[in-house]
Each structure stands twice: as C-alpha cells, then as structure tokens.
N, C-alpha and C positions, 0 to 999 in steps of 0.2 A: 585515430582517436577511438578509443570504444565506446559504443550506444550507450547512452545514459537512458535509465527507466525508473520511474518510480513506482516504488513497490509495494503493496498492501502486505497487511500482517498477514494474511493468509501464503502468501508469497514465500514470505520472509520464514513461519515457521514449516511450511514445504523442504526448503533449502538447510536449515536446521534438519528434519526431518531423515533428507538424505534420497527425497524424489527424484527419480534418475529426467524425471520430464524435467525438472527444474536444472539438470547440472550444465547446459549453456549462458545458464544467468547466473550462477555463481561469479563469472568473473568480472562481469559489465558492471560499470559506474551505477549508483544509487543512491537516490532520492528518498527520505521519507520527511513525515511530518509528525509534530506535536503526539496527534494523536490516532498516527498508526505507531507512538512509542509509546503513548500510554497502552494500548491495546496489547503491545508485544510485552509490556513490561506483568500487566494484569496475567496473561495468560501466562506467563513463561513461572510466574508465584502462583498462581492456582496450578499448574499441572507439577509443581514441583521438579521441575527442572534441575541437572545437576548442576552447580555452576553457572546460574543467570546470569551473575556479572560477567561473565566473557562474553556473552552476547549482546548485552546492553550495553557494556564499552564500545563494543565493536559497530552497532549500530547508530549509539545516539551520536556520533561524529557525522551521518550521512542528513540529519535534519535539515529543514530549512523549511521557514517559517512561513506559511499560508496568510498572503494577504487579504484583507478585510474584505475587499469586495468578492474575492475568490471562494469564500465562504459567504456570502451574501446571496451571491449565485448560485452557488450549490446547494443555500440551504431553499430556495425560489424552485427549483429546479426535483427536489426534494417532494418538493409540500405537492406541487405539481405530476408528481409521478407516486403520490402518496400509497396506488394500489400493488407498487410492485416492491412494495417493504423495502428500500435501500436505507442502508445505513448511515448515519450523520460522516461517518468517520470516511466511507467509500465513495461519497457526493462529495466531498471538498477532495479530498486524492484526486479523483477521475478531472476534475475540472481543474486544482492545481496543475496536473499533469498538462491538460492541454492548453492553460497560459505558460507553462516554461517549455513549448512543443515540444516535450518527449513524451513516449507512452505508458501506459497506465498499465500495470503486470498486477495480473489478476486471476485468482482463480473462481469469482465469485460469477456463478451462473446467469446471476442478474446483469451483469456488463457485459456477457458472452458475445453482445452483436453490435455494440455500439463501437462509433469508429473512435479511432486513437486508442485503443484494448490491444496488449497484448494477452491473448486467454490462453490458459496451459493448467490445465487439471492433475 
C-alpha cells in the first residue's frame, strides 16, 4: 500500500511547479481538506494558471472533510502559539493529519520541527 500524506497547498503547488524535491510525492495517496482547496483554488486564479480546471478536478477528489473538534483544536492550539503566525488553514492540516495518523507534507518553515511533518523545501 502506498503512504498516504496530507498535503498543504504549498505542497501541492511545488508538485505542479515541477520541484524535483517534491517528485517522490507525486505518486503517494493524498489527503487534503476544504481549505487547502480553497487556498489552491484562490492561488491557482490569481497567478493565472493555464488550465485550473485540470488541477482542481484532479485535486478536489482527494478532500476529506475536517471534523469539528479537529478544528476546535487547532484553532486552541493557534491562539496558543499566536507569536509564531500559523495559518488557520496549516493548524487544522497539521492536526487533521495527526487524527487520521498520516503525515502532514509541508513546506512551511514554521512546522519544520514538529513531529508528524514531513518537511521538503
């Protein structure tokens, strides 16, 4: 079975991108939620993207939806780490992540040490 990882939109547009750090994650199962597809969907119509829809077809099948206390948590957790600016969207991932125990793929500097991170710049 291959490792399942959920993936941040920084991830996701790495692997678009065509980051050679990222080409072992191209093939592994993946995870995202709500709103790292709002995030991917936002970015991909601001930069002007050729053909969003193939990436937004291809992505929003991988969803799965953050339950309530998961985001309760992450946003606790948040408020609590208020001085090191984490994002709403990369506190509910990183803890989604580690209620469905697979790893949180990330390129965001601020998760670089915490455990259950996979980090790849």
């Amino acid at each position: 079975m291959n490792e399942t990882f959920l993936f941040d939109t920084y991830a996701i547009l790495e692997i678009i991108e065509g980051n050679a750090n990222y080409k072992d994650y191209v093939d592994k199962e993946i995870i995202i939620n709500d709103f790292i597809f709002s995030e991917l969907c936002f970015i991909l119509i601001r930069n002007k993207y050729p053909n969003p829809e193939r990436y937004l077809e291809k992505y929003s099948k991988q969803i799965v939806h953050a339950k309530p206390d998961v985001i309760k948590e992450a946003m606790n957790f948040r408020y609590n780490n208020k001085q090191r600016n984490l994002s709403s969207t990369d506190c509910i991932s990183y803890f989604m992540a580690k209620d469905l125990g697979i790893k949180f793929l990330t390129g965001d500097k601020e998760f670089s040490n915490f455990e259950n991170v996979e980090f790849i710049k």
